[in-house]
MARBA-271728 format. One record per residue (C-alpha): residue number from 1; chain; x, y, z. Coordinates in steps of 0.25 Angstrom, whole numbers. Each point is the difference from the previous one (the first is absolute). Layout:
BEGIN
site i: NUM&ch: A&xx: X&yy: Y&zz: Z
...
This chain:
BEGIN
site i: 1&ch: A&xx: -253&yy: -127&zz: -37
site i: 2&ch: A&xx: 14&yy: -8&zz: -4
site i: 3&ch: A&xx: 11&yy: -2&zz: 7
site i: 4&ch: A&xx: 8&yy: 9&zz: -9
site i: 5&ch: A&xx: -8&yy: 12&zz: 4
site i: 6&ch: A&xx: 0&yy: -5&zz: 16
site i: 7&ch: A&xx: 14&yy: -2&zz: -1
site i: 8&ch: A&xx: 5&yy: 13&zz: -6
site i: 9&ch: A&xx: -2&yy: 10&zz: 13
site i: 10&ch: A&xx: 8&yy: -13&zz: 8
site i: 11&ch: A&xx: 10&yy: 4&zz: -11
site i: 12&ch: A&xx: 2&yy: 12&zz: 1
site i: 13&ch: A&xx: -1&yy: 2&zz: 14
site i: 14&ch: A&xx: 13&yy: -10&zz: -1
site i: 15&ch: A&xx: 7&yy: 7&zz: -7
site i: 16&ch: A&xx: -1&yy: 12&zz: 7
site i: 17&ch: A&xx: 6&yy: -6&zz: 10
site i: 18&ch: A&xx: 10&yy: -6&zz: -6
site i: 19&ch: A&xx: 5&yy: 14&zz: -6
site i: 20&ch: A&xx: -1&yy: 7&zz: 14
site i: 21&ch: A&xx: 9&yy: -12&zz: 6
site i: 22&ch: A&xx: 8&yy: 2&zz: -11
site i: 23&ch: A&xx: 1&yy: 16&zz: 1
site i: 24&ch: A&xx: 4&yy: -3&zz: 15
site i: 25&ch: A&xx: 10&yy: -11&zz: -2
site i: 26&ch: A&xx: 6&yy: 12&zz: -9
site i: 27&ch: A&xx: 0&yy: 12&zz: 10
site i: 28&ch: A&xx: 5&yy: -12&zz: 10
site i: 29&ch: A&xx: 13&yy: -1&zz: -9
site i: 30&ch: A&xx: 0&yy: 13&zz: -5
site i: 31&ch: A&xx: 1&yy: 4&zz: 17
site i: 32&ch: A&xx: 11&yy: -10&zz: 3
site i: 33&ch: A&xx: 8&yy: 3&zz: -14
site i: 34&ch: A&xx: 2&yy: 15&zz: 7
site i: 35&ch: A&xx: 1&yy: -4&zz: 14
site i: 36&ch: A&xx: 12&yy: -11&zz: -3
site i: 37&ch: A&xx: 5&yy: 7&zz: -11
site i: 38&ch: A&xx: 9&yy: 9&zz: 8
site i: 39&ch: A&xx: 6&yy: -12&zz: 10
site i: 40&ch: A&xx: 3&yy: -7&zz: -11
site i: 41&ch: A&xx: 8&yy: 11&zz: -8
site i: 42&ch: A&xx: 6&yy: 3&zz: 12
site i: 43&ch: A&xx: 5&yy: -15&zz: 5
site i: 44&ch: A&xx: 5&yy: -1&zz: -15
site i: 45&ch: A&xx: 9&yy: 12&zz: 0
site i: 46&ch: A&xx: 5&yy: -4&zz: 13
site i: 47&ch: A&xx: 4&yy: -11&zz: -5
site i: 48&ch: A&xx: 6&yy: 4&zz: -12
site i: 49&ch: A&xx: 8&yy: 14&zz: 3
site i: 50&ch: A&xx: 2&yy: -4&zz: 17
site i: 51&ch: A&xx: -7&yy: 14&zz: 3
site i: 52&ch: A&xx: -11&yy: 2&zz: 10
site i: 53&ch: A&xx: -12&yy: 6&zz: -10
site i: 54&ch: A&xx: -12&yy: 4&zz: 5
site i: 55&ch: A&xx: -14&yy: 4&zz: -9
site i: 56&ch: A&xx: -9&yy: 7&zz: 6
site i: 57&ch: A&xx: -12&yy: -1&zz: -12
site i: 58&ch: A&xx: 3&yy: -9&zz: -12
site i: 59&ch: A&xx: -12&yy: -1&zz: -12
site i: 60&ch: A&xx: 1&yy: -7&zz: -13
site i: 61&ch: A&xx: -8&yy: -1&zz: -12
site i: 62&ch: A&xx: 5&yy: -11&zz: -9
site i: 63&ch: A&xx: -10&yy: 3&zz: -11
site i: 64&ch: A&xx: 2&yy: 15&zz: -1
site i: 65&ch: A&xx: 16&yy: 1&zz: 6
site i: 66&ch: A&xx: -2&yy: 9&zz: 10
site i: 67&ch: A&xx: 8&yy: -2&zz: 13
site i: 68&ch: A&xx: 2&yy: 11&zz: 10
site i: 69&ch: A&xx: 7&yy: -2&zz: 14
site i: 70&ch: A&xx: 0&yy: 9&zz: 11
site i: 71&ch: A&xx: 11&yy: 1&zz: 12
site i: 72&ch: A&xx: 10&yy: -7&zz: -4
site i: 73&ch: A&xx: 11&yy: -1&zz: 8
site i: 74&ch: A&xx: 12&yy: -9&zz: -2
site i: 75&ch: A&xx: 13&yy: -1&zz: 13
site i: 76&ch: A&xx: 13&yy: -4&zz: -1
site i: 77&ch: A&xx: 3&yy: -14&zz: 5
site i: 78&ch: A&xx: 8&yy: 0&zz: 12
site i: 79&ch: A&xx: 14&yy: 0&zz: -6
site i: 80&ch: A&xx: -2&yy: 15&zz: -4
site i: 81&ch: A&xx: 3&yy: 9&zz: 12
site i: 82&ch: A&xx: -12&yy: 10&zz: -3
site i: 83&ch: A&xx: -12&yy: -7&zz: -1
site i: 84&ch: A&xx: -9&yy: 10&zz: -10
site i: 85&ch: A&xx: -1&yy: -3&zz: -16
site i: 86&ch: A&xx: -13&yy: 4&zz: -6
site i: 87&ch: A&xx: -12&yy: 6&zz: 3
site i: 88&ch: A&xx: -10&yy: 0&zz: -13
site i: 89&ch: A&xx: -14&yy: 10&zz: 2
site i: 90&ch: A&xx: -7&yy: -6&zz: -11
site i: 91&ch: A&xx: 6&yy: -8&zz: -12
site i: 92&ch: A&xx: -12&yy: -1&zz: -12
site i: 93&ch: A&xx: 0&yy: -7&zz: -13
site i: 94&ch: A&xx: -7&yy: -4&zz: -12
site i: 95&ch: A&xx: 6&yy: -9&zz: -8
site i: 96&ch: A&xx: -3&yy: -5&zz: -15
site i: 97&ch: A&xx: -6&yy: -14&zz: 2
site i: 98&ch: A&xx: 3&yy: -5&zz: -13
site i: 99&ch: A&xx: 14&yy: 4&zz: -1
site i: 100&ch: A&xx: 2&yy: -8&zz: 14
site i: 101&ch: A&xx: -6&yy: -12&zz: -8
site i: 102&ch: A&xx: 5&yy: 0&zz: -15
site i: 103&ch: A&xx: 9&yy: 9&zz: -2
site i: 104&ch: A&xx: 17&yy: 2&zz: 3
site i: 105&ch: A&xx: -2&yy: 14&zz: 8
site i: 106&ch: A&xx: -8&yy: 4&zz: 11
site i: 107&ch: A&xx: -8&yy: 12&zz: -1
site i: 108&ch: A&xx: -2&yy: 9&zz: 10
site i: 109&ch: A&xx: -12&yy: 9&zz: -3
site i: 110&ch: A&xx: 2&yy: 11&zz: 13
site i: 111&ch: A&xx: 7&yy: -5&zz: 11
site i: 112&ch: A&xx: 1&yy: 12&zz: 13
site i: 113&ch: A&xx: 9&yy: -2&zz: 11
site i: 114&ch: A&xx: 0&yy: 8&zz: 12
site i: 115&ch: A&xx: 11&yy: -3&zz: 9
site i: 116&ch: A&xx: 2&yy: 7&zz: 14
site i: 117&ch: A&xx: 14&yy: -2&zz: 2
site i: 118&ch: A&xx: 12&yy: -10&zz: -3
site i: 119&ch: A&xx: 12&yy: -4&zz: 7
site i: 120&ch: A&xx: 13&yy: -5&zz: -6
site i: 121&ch: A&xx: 8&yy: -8&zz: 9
site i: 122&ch: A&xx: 15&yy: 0&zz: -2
site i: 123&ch: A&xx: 7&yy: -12&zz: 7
site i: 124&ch: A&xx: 13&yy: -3&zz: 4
site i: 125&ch: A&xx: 3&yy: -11&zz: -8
site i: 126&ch: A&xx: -5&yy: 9&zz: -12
site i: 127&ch: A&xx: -13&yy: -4&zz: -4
site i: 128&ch: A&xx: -13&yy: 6&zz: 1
site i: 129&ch: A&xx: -13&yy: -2&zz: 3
site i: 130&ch: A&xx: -6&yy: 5&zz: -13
site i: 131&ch: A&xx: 9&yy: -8&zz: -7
site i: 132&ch: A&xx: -3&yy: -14&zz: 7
site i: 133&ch: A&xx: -15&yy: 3&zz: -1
site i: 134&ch: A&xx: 1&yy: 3&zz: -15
site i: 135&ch: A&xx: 10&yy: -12&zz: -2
site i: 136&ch: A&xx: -7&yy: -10&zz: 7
site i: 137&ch: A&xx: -12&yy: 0&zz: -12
site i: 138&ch: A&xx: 12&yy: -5&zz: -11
site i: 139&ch: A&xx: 3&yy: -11&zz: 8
site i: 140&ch: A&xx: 14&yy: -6&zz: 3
site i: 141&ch: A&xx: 5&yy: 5&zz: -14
site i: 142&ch: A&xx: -4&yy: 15&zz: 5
site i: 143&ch: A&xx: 4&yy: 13&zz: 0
site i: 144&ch: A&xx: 14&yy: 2&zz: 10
site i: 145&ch: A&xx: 2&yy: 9&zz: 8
site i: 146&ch: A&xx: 9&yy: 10&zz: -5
site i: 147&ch: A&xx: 1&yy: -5&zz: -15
site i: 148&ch: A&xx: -6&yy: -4&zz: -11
site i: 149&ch: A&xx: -12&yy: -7&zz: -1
site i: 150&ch: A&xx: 0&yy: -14&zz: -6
site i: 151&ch: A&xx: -4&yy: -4&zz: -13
site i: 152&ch: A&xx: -14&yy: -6&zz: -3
site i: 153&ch: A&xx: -4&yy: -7&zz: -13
site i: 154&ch: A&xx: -12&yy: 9&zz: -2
site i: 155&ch: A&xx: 0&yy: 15&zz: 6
site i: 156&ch: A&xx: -16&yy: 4&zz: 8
site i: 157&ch: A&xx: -7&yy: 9&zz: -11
site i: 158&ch: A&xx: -10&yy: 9&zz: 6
site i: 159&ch: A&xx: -7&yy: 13&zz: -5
site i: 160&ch: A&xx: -6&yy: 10&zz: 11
site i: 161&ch: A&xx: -9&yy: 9&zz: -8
site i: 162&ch: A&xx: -3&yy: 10&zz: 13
site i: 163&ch: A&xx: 8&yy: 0&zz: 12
site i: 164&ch: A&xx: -1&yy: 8&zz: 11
site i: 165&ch: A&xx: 11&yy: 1&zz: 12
site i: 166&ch: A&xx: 0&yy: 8&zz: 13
site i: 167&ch: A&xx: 12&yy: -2&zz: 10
site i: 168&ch: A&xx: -1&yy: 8&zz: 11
site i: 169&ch: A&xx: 12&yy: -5&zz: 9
site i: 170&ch: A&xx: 14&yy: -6&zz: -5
site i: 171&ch: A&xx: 8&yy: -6&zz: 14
site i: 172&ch: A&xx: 16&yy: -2&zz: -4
site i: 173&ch: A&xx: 4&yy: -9&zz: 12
site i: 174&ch: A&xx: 16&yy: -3&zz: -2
site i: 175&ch: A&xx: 3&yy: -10&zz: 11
site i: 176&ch: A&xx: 14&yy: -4&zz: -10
site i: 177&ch: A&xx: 10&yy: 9&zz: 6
site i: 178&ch: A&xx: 4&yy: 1&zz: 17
site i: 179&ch: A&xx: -9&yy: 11&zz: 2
site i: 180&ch: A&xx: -14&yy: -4&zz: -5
site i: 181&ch: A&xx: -5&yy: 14&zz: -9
site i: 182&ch: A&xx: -16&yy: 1&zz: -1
site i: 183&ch: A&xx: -5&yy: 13&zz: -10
site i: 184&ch: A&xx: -15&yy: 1&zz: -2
site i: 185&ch: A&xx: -5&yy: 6&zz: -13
site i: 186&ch: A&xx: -14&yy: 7&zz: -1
site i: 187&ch: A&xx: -1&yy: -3&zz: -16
site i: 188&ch: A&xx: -14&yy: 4&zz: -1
site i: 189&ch: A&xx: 1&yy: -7&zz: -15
site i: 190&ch: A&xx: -16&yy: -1&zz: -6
site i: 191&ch: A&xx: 4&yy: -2&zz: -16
site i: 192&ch: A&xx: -8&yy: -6&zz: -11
site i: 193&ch: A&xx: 7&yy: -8&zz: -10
site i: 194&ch: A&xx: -7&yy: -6&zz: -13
site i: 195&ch: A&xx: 6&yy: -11&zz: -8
site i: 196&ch: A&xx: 10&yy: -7&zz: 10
site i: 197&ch: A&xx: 9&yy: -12&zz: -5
site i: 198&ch: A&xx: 12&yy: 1&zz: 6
site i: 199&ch: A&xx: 3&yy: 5&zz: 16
site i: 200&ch: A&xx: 10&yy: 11&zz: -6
site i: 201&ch: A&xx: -13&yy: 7&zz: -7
site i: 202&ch: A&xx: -4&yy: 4&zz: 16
site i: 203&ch: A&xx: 14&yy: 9&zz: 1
site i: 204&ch: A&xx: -6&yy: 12&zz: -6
site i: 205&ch: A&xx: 6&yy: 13&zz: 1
site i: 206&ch: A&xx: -10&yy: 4&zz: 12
site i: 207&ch: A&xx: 3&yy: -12&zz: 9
site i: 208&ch: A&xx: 15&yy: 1&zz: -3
site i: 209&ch: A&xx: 1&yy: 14&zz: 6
site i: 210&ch: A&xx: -9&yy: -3&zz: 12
site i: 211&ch: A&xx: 11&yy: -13&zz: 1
site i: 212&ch: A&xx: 12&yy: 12&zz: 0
site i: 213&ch: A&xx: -8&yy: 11&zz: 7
site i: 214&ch: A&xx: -2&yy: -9&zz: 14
site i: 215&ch: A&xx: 13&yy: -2&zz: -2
site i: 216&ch: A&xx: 3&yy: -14&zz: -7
site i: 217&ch: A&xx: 13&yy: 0&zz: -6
site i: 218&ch: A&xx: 5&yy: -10&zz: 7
site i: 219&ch: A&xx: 4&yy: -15&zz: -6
site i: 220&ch: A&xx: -15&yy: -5&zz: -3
site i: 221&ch: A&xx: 6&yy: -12&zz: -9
site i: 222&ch: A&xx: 2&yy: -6&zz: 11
site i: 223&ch: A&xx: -16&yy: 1&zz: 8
site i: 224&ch: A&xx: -5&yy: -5&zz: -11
site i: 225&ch: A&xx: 2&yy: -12&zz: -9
site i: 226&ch: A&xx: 0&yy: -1&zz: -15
site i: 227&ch: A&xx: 0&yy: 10&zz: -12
site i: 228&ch: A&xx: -10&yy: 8&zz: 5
site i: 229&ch: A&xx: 9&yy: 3&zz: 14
site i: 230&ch: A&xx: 14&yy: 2&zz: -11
site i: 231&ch: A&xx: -10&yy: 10&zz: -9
site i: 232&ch: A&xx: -5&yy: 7&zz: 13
site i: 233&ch: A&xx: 14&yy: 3&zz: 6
site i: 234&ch: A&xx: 5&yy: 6&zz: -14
site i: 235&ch: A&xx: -13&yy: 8&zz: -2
site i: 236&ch: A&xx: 2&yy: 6&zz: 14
site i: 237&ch: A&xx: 15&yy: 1&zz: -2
site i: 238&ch: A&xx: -4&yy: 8&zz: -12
site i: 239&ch: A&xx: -9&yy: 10&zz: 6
site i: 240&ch: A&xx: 11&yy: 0&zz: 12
site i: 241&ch: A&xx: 11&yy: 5&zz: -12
site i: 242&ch: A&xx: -11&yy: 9&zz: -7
site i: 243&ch: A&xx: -2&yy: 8&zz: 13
site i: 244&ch: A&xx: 15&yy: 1&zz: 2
site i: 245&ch: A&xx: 1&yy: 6&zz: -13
site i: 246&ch: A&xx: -10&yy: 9&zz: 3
site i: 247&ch: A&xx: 3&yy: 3&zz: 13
site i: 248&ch: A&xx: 16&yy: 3&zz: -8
site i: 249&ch: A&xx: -6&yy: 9&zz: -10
site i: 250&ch: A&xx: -9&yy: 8&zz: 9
site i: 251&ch: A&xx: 12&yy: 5&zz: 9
site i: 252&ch: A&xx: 6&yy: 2&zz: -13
site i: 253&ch: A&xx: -10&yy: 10&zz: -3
site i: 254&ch: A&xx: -1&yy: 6&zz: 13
site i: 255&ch: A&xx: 16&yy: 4&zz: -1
site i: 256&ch: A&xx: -2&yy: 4&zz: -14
site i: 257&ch: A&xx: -10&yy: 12&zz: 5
site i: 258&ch: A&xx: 6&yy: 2&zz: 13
site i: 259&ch: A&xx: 12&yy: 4&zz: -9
site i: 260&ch: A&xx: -8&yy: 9&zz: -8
site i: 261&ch: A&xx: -5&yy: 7&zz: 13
site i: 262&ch: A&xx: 13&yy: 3&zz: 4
site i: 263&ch: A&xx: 3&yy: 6&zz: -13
site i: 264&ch: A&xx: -11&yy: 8&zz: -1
site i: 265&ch: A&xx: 3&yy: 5&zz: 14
site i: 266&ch: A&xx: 14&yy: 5&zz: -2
site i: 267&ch: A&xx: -3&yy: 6&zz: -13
site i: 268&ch: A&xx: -9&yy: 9&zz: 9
site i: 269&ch: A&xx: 10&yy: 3&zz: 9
site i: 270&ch: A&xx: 7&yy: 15&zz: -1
């Protein structure tokens, strides 16, 4: 017999081996990439936006762009006098792998957030903590509180194809004034939205009037930073003049036949 032939089970026995070590080595990474994923997201939030996050389960797929995260929960830091922000359910995504890589605009094929509830804090000195959290991802140059956001060279393009939202709970916490005014909104918002491009997209007639039914009429420009906290207070100050208007011509109209009645009555009359 030769030694190729000898040699050819030895061979294959090898590299067996070899592919098992390597499956292993794989599952090994694969098991660490979940477990340390979530530690480090979380230290490098921390670090960035000074807010106490916490993730509960974090999974990512680099080469299919899914990520989803379950029990989020993000705490003021210890210069707000209420210490609640955020607490997420469940946040999943599929992203567009080759928009992240070649092109100028992230796409978002679905994106589904379900959020329990979220707490605006109002301080004293007039900021809130909405409005430092989002401020702190556009750096030193970023949005101010209570103004108009700086100017980038290059606005973030992005397209969200499906995007699904449910907020159960909306905490006002107003700590600005001398007396410290807390109001609790059971929202119950679960809307789809298809398209988004632009925050203002999400203020559709339906969320508006669940905004000005719980009532929020007061001045939300301020709880929230940018153009989408300006286009929020003048969409609920709409809804807020529409329903006065309507409120206006329905005891209008209830005069108007209230004065008929009466007519007709003393036409009746001997």
């Amino acid at each position: 017999m030769s030694p190729r032939s000898c040699s050819s089970p030895r061979g294959s026995s090898n590299a067996l081996k070899t592919l098992v070590i390597l499956c292993g080595l794989f599952g090994l990474l694969a098991l660490a990439w979940m477990a340390f994923l979530p530690t480090l997201v979380e230290r490098e939030l921390r670090k960035v936006t000074g807010f106490d996050v916490r993730i509960e389960v974090l999974a990512a797929n680099p080469f299919t762009g899914r990520v989803s995260a379950r029990g989020v929960t993000a705490r003021n830091p210890e210069s707000y006098p209420a210490a609640e922000f955020v607490d997420l359910r469940e946040l999943r995504t599929e992203l567009s792998v080759f928009s992240c890589l070649l092109g100028d605009r992230l796409v978002i094929d679905q994106l589904e957030v379900n959020v329990a509830s979220v707490e605006i804090v109002h301080r004293r000195d007039g900021h809130t903590n909405a409005g430092d959290f989002i401020g702190a991802f556009s750096g030193p140059g970023g949005a101010a509180q209570g103004g108009a956001p700086a100017k980038s060279g290059k606005p973030f393009q992005y397209l969200v194809k499906s995007l699904h939202v449910r907020l159960d709970r909306l905490v006002i916490a107003d700590y600005s004034a001398s007396k410290p005014e807390v109001k609790t909104y059971e929202l119950g918002i679960d809307h789809t939205f298809s398209n988004v491009t632009d925050p203002k997209q999400l203020l559709v007639p339906d969320v508006v009037r669940s905004l000005y039914a719980f009532g929020l009429r007061r001045d939300t420009e301020q709880l929230l930073p940018g153009e989408f906290g300006r286009s929020l207070a003048d969409a609920v100050g709409a809804a807020a003049h529409v329903g006065a208007k309507l409120k206006g011509a329905t005891q209008k109209t209830g005069e108007f036949f209230k004065g008929v009645i009466d007519k007709l009555e003393q036409s009746v009359k001997p």
